[in-house]
N, C-alpha and C positions, 0 to 999 in steps of 0.2 A: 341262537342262544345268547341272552343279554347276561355280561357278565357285570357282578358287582363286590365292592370291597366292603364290607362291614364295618373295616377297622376306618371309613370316610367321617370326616364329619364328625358328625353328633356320635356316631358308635353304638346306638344303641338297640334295642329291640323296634325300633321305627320305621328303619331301611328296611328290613324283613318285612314289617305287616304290610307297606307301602305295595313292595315289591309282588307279595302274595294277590292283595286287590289288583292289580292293575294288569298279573297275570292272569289270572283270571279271565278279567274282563275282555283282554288283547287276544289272548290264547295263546302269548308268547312266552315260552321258557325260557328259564334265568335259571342259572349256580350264582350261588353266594360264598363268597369266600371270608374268614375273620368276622365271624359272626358274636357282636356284640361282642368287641376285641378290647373298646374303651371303659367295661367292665369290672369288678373286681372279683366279680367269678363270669369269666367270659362263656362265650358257648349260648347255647341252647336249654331253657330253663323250664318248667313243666311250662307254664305259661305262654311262653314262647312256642315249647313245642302241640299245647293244643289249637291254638292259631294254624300253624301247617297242617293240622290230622284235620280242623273242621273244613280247612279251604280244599286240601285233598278229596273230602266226601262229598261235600257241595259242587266239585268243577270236576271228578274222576279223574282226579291227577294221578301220574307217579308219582313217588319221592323218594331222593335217595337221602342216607345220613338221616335220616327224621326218629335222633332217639337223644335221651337228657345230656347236653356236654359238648354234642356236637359243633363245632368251629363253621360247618360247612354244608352245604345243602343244593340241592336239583331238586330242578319243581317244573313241570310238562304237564300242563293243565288241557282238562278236556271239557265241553261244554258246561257252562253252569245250569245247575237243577232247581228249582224249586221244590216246595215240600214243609216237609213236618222234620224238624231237627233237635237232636238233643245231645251237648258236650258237657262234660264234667272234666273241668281241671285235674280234679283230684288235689287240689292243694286251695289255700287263700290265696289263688291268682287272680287276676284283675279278669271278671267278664267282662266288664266296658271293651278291655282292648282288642280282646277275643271277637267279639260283636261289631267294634269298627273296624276290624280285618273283613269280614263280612259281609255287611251291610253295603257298602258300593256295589261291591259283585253280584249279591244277588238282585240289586234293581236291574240288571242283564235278563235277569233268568225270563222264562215263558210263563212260567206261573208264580203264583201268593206265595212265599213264603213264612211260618213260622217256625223261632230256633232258640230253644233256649238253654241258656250254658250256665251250670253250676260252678261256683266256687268264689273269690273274694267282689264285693259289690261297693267296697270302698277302703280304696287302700292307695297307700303313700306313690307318688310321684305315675298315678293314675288319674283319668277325669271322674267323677263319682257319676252312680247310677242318674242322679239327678240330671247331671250335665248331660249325657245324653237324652234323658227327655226333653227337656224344655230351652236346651242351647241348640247341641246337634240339629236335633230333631226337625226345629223352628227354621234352624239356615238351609235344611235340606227342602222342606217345604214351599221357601222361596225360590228354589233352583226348578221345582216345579216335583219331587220326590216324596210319595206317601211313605212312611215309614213311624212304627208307634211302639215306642219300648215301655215295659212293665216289669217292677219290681214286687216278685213274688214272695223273694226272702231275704230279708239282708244277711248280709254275711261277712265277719270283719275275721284278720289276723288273727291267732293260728290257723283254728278250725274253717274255715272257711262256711262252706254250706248256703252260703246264698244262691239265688235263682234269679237270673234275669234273663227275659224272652222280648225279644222284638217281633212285629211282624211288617214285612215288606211286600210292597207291588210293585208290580215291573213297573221300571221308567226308562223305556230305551233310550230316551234323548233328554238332557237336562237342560233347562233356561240359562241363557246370557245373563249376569246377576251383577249389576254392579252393587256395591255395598259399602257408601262414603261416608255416611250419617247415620247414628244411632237413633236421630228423632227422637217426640220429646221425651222424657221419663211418665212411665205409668204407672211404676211402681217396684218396689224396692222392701224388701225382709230376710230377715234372719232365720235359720235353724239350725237346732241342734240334735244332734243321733246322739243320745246318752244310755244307749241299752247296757241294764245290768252295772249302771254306775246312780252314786248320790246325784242329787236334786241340785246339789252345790254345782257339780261340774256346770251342768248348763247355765247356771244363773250365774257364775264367773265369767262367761264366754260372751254372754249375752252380755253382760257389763261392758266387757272390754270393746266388744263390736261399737255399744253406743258411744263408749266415751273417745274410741280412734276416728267414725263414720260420725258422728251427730247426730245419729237414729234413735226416735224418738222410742217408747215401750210398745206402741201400737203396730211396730214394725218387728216385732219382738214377735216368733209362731209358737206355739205350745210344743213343749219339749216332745220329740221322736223318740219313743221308747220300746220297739218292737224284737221279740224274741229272736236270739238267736242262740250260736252255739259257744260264743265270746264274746268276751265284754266288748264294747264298740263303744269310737266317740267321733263325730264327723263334726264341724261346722260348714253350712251351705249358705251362702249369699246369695241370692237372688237378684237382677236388676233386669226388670223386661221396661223395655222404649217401643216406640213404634214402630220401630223396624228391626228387631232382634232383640235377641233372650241373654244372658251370660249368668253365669252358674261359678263361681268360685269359692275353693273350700279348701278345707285341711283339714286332715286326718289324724287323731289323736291313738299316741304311743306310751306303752308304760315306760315312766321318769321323766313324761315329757307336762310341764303343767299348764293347766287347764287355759291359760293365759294366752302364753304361748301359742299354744294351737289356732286359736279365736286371731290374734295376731296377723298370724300370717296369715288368714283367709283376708283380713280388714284389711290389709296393705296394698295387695295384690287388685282387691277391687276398688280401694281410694286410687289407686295409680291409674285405671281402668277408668277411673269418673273423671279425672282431670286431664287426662288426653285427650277428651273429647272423640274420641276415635269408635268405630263401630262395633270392632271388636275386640276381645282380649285379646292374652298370646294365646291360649292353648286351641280357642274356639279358631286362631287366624290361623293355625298351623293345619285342626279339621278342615276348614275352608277350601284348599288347596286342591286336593283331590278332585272332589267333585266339580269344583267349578274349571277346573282341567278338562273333563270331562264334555262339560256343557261347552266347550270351545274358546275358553275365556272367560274374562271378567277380573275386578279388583275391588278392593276394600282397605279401609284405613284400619290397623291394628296399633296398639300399644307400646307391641315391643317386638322384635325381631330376635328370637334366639337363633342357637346354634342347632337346636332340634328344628326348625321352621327352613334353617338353610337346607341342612341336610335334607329334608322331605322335597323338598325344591328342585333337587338334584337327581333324586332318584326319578317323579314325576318325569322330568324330564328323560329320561333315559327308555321310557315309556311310550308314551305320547309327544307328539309334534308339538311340543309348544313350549313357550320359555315365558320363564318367572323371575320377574325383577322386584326388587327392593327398594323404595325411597325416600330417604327421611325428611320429614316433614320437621315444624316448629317443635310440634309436644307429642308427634306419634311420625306412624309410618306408612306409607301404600304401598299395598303388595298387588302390583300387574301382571296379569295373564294374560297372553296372546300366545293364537294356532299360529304356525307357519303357515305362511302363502305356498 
């Protein structure tokens, strides 16, 4: 039984999905202790706890403590299944995060799986639906991993209601992947999720992107205006090279202005362009995992957070192998190596 502190690190809902994939995958049981302890409502959040309920139906685990509030948790995972799967949060919880709880473990499984999970499809201090299409998606690809996510419905704060289903095939063994160079740019745009808002919002956002990035109108996508059950406002940056995809954005909040929003997706990927690095943070922190997995490998990322250590650590607690950190001039390489 691998024990873990929640209150480690980063503190947050991470250490858990971490924990749940790799149990899965090992078939080793872990208690969690101080769960999402660095919190301001600590515990166990619907989110969180439909993460546990789908990794539970997917691997026939027990689970103890698996209810809203909970600090604390046992998880005794039994083989992973394939199949046809369907979660609903019940709330505007993040599917992305729901789904990369998942998506490792089931490339274990014997068979295809499809799984798709109701509830927020772009929301605050999540990767957006996008990001897992064509960032994720793309870095798993090169590890040698079929997997293809679809956005059925979007679904923004309060109501949630969105829809998103990925489908997986088994990949028992994953590629060596080193990942130093971004190679050259192919291409690079703008969008905007302006459902159920004016015409303004997005043509403020788009202003702002051009006048912080130097992107010309032509990089500029026709506004995303698709039905949901709440107003929604996303900005998506796009930036595919020849050797990787990056997806960066931000989530628009009521009192928060349109500016703003645009802002910070633009900052995050001008910092991303001048590193010259392969990957973002959030894409270098997905990375991690699976290239654990595959027995190694490294890549140059932008920035090294405390979410990126944290995941590092648990990884390790996992699987035989160790993750170092090292800063370079304008970014950083994150090395993976198996134990001899």
């Amino acid at each position: 039984m691998i024990e873990l502190d929640g209150s480690a690190g980063e503190g947050g809902g991470q250490v858990l999905r971490t924990a749940l994939s790799l149990s899965m995958i090992t078939g080793q049981p872990f208690r969690i202790a101080n769960i999402r302890a660095n919190r301001d409502k600590p515990g166990l959040r619907r989110q969180h706890l439909s993460a546990v309920r789908a990794a539970a139906v997917v691997s026939a685990a027990t689970v103890s403590h698996a209810e809203v509030g909970s600090t604390e948790l046992e998880f005794t995972p039994g083989p992973v299944r394939g199949g046809i799967y369907e979660f609903d949060i019940g709330t505007a919880g993040s599917t992305t995060l729901v789904l990369q709880t998942l998506i490792p473990a089931l490339l274990h499984a014997e068979h295809p799986t499809t799984v798709s999970v109701v509830g927020g499809t772009h929301n605050p201090k999540a990767p957006p639906a996008q990001f897992l299409q064509r960032a994720y998606c793309r870095a798993l690809a090169a590890l040698g991993a079929d997997v293809e996510i679809d956005i059925e419905r979007f679904g923004f704060y309060p109501a949630g209601g969105g829809v998103l289903s990925a489908s997986v095939w088994p990949c028992r063994q994953l590629h060596h992947l080193d990942l130093m160079e971004r190679g050259a740019l192919r291409e690079a745009y703008a969008e905007v999720v302006a459902s159920r808002l004016p015409e303004q919002v997005a043509q403020r956002q788009f202003s702002t992107v051009r006048n912080l990035l130097g992107w010309d109108e032509g990089q500029m996508r026709p506004t995303l205006t698709p039905p949901t059950f709440s107003p929604g406002n996303a900005v998506l940056l796009t930036i595919e090279s020849d050797a990787v995809s990056e997806v960066f954005s931000a989530i628009g909040d009521r009192g928060v202005r349109a500016e703003t929003v645009a802002r910070e997706a633009a900052l995050e990927a001008r910092r991303y362009l001048a590193s010259g690095a392969a990957v973002g943070e959030h894409l270098g922190d997905q990375l991690m995992l699976p290239m654990a997995l595959a027995g190694g490998g490294s890549y140059t990322l932008d920035h090294v957070s405390q979410h990126a250590i944290t995941n590092a650590e648990v990884i390790a607690r996992f699987l035989p192998v160790s993750i170092s950190f090292e800063q370079e001039e304008r970014c950083s390489i994150c090395r993976i190596k198996r134990h001899v």
